[in-house]
C-alpha positions in Angstrom: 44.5 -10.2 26.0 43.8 -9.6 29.7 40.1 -9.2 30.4 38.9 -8.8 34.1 34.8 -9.0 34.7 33.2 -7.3 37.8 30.0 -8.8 38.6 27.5 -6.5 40.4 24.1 -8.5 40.0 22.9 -11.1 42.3 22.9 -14.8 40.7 19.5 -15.1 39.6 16.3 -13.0 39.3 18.0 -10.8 36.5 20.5 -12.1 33.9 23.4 -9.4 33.8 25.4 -12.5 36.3 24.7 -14.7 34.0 25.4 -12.9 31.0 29.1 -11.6 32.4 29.8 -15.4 33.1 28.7 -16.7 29.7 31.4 -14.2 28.2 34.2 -14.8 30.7 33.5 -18.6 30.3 33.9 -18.1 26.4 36.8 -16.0 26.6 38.7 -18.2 29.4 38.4 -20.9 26.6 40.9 -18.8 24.3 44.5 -19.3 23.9 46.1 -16.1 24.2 43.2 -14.9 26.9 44.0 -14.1 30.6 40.3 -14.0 32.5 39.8 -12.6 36.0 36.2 -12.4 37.5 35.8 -10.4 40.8 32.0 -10.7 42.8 31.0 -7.5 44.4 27.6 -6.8 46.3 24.7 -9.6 45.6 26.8 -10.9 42.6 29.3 -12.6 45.7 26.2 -15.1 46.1 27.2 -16.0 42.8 29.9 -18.4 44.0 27.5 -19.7 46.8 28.6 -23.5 46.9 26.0 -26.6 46.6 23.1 -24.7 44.3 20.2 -26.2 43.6 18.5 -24.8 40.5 15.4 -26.0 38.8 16.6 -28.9 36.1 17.1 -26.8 32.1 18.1 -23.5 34.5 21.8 -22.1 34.6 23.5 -22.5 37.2 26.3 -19.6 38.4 28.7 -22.3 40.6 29.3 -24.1 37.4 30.0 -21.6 35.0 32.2 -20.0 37.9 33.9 -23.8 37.5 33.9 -23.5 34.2 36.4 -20.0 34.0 38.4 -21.8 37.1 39.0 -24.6 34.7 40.5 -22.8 32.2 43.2 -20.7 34.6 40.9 -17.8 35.3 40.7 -16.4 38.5 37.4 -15.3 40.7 38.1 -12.8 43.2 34.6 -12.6 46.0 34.7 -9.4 47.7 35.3 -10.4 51.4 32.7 -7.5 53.2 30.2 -8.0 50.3 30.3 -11.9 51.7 30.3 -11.1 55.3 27.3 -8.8 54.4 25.6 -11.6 53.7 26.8 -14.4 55.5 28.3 -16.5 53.3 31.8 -17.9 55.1 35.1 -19.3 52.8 33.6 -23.0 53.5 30.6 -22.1 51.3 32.7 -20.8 48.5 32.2 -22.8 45.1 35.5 -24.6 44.0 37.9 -22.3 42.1 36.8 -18.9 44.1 38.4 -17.3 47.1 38.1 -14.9 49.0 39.4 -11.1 47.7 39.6 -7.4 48.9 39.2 -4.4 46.9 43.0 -3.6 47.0 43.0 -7.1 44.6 40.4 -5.7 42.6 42.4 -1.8 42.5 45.3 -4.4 41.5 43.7 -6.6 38.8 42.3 -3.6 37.3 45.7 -2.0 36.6 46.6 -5.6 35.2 43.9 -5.4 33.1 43.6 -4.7 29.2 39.9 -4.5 29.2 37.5 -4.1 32.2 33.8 -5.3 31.7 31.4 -4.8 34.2 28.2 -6.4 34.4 
């Protein structure tokens, strides 16, 4: 099964992020899964490298790790980043820069699109 997840929500003050990457991170894990993750608007701070969280809080760079670990690709929407300032240095490990013609193209490759 080919699953892509479209992330729309910034990292933290609500948990649709976090929820989207608690299911992608649970389906990368399975053996016949393809997972692709694409970051659109405030969910691109999402693969903001270096966070610092509060010690027992999630934290989105490593469960964006935890998907790359497993094969899955994370797409960050290039404008959505420059929006907000964020260059390709600050990208987490295992994200890249993306465009919406990747996402048009992930979501034909797609069986199931989830969007968060």
């Amino acid at each position: 099964m080919k699953t892509l997840f479209i992330l729309n929500d910034a990292p933290y003050g609500t948990e649709r992020s976090y929820n989207g990457l608690r299911l992608a991170g649970s389906l990368s894990k399975g053996k016949e899964q393809e997972t692709k993750v694409f970051l659109i608007g405030d969910a691109a701070a999402c693969a903001k490298k270096g966070q610092k969280v509060p010690s027992g809080y999630y934290n989105t760079e490593l469960m964006l790790k935890t998907v790359a670990r497993h094969k899955g690709e994370i797409g960050v929407c290039a404008s959505c980043m420059d929006a907000r300032g964020i260059t390709d240095e600050e990208l987490a490990e295992g994200t890249k820069r993306s465009s919406l013609d990747e996402l048009a193209d992930w979501t034909i490759w797609a069986d199931k699109v989830i969007t968060f």
